[in-house]
C-alpha positions as CSV (number, residue, x, y, z in Angstrom):
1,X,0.0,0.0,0.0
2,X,1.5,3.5,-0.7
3,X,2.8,5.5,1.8
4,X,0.3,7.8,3.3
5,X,-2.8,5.9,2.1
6,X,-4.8,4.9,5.3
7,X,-4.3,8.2,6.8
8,X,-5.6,9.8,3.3
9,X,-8.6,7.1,4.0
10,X,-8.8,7.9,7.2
11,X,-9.1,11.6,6.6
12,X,-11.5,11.1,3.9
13,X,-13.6,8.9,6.5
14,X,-13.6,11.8,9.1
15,X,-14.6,13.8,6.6
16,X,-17.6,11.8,5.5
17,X,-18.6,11.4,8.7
18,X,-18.2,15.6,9.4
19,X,-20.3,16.2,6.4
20,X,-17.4,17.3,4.8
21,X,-18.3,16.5,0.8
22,X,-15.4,14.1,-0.9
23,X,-12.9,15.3,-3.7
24,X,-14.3,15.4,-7.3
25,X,-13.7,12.2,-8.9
26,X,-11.1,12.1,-11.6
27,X,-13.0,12.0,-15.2
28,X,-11.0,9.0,-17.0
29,X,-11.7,7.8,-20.6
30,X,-11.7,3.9,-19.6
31,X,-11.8,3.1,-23.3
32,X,-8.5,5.1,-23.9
33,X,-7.1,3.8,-21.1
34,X,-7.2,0.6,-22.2
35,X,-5.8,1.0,-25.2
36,X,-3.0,2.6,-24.2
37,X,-3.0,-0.3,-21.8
38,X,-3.1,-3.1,-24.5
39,X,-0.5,-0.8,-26.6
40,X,2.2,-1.2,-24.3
41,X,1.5,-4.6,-23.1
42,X,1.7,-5.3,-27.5
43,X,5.1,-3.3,-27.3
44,X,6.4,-5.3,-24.6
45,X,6.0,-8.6,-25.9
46,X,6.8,-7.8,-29.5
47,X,10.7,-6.3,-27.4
48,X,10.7,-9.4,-25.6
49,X,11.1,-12.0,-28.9
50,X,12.9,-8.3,-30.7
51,X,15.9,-9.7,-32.9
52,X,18.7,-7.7,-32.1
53,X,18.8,-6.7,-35.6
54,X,15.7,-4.9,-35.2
55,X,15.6,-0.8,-33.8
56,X,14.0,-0.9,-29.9
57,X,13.6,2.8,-29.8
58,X,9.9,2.6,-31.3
59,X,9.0,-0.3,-29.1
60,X,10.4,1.5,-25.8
61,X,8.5,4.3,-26.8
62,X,5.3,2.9,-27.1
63,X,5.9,1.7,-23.7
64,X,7.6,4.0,-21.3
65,X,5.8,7.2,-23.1
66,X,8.5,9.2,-22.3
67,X,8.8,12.8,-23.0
68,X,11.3,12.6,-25.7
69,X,11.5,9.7,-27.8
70,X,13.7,7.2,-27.2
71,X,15.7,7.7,-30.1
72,X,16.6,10.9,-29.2
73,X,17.7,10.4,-25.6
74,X,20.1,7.6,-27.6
75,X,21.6,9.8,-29.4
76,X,22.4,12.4,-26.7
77,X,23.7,10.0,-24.8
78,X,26.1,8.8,-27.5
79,X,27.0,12.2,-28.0
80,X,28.1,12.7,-24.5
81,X,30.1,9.6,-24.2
82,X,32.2,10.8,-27.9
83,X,32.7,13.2,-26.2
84,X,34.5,11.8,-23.3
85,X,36.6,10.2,-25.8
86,X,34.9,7.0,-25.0
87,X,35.4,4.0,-27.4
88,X,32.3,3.0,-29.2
89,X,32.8,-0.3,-27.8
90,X,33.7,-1.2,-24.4
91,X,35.3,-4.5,-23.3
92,X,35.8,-5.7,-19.9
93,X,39.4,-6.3,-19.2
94,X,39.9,-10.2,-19.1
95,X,41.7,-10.2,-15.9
96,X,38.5,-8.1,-14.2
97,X,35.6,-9.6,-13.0
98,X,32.2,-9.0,-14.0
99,X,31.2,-8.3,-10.7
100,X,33.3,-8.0,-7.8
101,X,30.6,-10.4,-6.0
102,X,29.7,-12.7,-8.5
103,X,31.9,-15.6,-7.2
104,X,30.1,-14.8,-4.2
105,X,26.8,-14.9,-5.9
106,X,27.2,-18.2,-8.0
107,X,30.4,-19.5,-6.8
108,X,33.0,-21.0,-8.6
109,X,32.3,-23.7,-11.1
110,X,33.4,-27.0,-10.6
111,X,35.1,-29.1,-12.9
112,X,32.4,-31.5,-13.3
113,X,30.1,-29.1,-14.4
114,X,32.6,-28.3,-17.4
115,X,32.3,-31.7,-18.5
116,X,29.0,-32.8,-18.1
117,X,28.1,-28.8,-19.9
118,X,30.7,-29.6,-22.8
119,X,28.5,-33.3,-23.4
């Protein structure tokens, strides 16, 4: 439950019960809501089974809605990081791990495993 909602219903039920008339409800166009609904859900799964060859921009669009498209926010983004004098690929060194804790997280794999993988 959010933070703040049972006093809010609380309030609302002193209210009530002071004569106090509620807070207009909010007018919402269920139909449009929906759709917008069933739009991003689409988006999502089409992203999810996305090839890789394929833009996500479009997709992440349809289902963040965010101000600017996705596309754009990309390419500042890249812009900053030329910037920088970042490569345009970055590579983990080989003698860094992924994750400081991931050895903690998965441990090390045992020999066994490589085998019985590699069949």
């Amino acid at each position: 439950m959010p933070e703040g909602a049972i006093e809010e219903v609380r309030q609302l039920q002193a209210d009530l019960e002071n004569g106090v008339a509620p807070p207009p409800r909010v007018n919402v166009n269920i139909e449009a809501a929906l759709q917008k609904a069933r739009q991003r859900l689409e988006a999502a799964q089409t992203l999810a089974t996305l090839p890789l060859s394929e833009p996500s921009a479009p997709l992440l669009d349809k289902m963040l809605g965010s101000a600017q498209s996705t596309e754009d926010v990309l390419k500042v983004l890249d812009g900053q990081y030329r910037k920088a004098g970042k490569l345009d690929v970055w590579f983990l060194p080989l003698d860094e791990p992924i994750s400081p804790y991931l050895d903690e997280l998965i441990g090390p794999i045992k020999s066994d495993e490589l085998e019985t993988q590699a069949k």
